[in-house]
C-alpha positions as CSV (number, residue, x, y, z in Angstrom):
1,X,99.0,70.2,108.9
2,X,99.6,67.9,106.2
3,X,103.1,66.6,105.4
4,X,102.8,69.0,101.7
5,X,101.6,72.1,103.8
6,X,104.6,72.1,105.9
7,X,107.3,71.0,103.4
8,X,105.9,74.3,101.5
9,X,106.3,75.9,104.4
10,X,110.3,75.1,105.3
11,X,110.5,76.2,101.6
12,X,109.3,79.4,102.5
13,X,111.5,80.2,105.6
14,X,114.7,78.4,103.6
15,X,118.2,80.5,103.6
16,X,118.9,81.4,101.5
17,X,115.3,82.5,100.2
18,X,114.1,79.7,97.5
19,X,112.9,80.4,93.9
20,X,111.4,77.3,93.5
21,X,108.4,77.9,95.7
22,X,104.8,77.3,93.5
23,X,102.8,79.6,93.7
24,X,100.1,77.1,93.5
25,X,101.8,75.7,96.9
26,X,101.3,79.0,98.5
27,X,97.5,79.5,98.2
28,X,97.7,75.7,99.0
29,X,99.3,76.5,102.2
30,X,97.3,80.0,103.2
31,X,93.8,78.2,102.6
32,X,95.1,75.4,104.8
33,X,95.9,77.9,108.1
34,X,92.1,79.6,107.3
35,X,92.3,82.3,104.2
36,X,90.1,83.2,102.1
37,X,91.2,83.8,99.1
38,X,89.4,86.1,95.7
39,X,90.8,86.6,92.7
40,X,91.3,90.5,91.6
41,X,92.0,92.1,88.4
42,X,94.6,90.5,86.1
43,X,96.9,88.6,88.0
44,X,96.3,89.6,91.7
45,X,95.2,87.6,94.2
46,X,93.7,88.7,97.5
47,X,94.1,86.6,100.8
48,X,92.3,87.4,103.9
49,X,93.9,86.0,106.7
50,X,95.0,86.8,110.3
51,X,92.4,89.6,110.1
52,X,94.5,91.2,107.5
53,X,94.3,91.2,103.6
54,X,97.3,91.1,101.5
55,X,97.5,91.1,97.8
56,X,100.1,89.1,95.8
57,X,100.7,89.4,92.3
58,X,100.5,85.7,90.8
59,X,103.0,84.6,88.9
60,X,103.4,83.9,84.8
61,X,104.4,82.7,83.4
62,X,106.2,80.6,84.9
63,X,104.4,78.8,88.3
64,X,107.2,79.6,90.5
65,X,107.0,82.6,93.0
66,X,109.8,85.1,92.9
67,X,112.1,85.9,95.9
68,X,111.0,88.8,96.9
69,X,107.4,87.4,97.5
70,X,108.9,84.8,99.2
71,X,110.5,87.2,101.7
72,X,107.3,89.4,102.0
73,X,105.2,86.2,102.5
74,X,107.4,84.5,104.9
75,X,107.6,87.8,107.2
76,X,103.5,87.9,107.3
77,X,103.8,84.6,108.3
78,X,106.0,85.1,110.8
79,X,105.0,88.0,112.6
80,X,101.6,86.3,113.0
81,X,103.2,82.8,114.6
82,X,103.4,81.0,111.5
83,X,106.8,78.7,111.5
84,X,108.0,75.3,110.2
């Protein structure tokens, strides 16, 4: 994993949780471990990934993702073995 992936990924599992994780970062990350990822109606984005899909609401207008996507990310993450 590349030296960006995984710094985006300590962001992710940070305490407390970070605000100043881009989302741009994230899909950066998730198409790194394998997603695929389509874009849905307004600002959702679906990622496929583990054998699961998950939608996440992309951020605006500002490029940061809030905390509670944060939290929701970092537990899919981690229930499928995904740690710094």
């Amino acid at each position: 994993m590349k030296r960006k992936h995984q710094r985006t990924l300590e962001l992710i599992f940070s305490r407390p949780i970070s605000a100043n994780v881009r989302w741009s970062d994230i899909e950066a990350l998730f198409r790194e471990l394998g997603a695929e990822i389509e874009e849905r109606e307004g600002s959702r984005v679906e990622v496929f990934l583990f054998g699961l899909v998950r939608v996440f609401h992309r951020p605006h207008p500002s490029p940061d993702t809030d905390k509670g996507a944060v939290a929701a990310i970092r537990k899919w993450l981690e229930e499928n073995g995904v740690t710094p």
